[in-house]
C-alpha positions in Angstrom: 80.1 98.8 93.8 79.5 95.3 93.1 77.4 95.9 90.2 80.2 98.2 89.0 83.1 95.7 89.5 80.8 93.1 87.4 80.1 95.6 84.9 84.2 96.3 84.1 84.7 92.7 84.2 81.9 91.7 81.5 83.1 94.6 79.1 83.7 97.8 81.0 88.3 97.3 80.0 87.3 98.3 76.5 86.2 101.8 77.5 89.6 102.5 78.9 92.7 103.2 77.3 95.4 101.4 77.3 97.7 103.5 80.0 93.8 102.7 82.4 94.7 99.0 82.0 98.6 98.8 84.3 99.9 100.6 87.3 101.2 103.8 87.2 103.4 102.7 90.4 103.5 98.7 90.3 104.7 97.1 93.6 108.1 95.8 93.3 108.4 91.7 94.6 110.2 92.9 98.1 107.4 95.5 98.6 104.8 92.9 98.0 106.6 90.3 100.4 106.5 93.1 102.9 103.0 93.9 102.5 102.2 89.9 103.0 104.2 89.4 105.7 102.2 92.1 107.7 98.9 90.8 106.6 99.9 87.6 107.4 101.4 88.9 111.1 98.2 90.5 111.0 96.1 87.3 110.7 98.2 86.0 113.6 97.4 88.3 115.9 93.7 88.3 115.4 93.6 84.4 115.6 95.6 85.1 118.7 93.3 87.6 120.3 90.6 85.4 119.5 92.0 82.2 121.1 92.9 84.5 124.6 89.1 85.3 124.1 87.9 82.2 124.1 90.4 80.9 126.2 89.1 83.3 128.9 85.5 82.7 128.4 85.4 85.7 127.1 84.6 85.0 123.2 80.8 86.3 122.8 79.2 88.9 120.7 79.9 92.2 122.7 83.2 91.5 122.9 83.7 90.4 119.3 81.7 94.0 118.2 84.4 95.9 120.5 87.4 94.0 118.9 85.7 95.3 115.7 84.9 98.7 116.3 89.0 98.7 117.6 90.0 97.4 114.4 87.3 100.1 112.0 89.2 102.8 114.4 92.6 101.7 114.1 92.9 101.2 110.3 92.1 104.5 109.3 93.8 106.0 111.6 97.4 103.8 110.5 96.2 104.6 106.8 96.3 108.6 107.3 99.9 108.1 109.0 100.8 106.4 106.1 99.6 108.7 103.0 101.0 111.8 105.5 104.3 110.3 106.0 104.6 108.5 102.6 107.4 109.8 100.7 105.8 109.2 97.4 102.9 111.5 98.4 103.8 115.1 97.0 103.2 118.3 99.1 99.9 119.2 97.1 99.0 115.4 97.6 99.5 115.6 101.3 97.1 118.8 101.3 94.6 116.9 99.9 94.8 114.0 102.4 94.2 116.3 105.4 91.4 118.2 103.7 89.8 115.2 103.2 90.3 114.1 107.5 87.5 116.3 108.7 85.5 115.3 105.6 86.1 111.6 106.9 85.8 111.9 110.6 81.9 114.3 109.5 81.2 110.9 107.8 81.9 108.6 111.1 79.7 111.3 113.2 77.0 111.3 110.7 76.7 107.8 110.4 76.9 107.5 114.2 74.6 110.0 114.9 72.0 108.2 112.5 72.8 104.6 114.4 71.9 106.4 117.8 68.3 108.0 115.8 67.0 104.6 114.5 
């Protein structure tokens, strides 16, 4: 992916047309605010978790890989919520999505089950 990204940034734009080059759905100024105010709340409360941690001589490594796995649990989880619920997602789009939750949940087993093998 990073050689990719690299690639479109050296020369890659001027193999795509022009309607390739803006946002079919640009996010509107209040949108954005929105969206960095939650990142930002976001931030918080991990810097937060992570002071209780340590403030409870509890910040080590086990702990910080179970506030991880949490948080890789979590986000896809609020993401599918999101594209189901979205009202700018269209019936056929919302098909799609939940075709593609067993696809995504076969990919967490089968990268777990090859963790547990090696």
């Amino acid at each position: 992916m990073f050689f990719g990204l690299v690639q479109y940034v050296w020369g890659g734009r001027k193999y795509l047309s022009e309607d390739g080059m803006h946002p079919t759905d640009p996010i509107d100024p209040e949108t954005r605010n929105k969206v960095l105010k939650r990142i930002g709340l976001g931030v918080l409360a991990l810097a937060v978790v992570l002071g209780l941690m340590a403030a409870f001589g509890q910040l080590n490594i086990d702990n910080i890989i179970t506030l991880i796995t949490i948080v890789a649990i979590a986000l896809p989880i609020y993401y599918f919520v999101l594209m189901l619920r979205s009202p700018k997602v269209t019936k056929e789009e919302r098909s799609k999505v939940w075709a593609y939750i067993p696809l995504f949940m076969q990919l967490l087993f089968s990268g777990e089950l090859k963790n547990l093998v090696l």
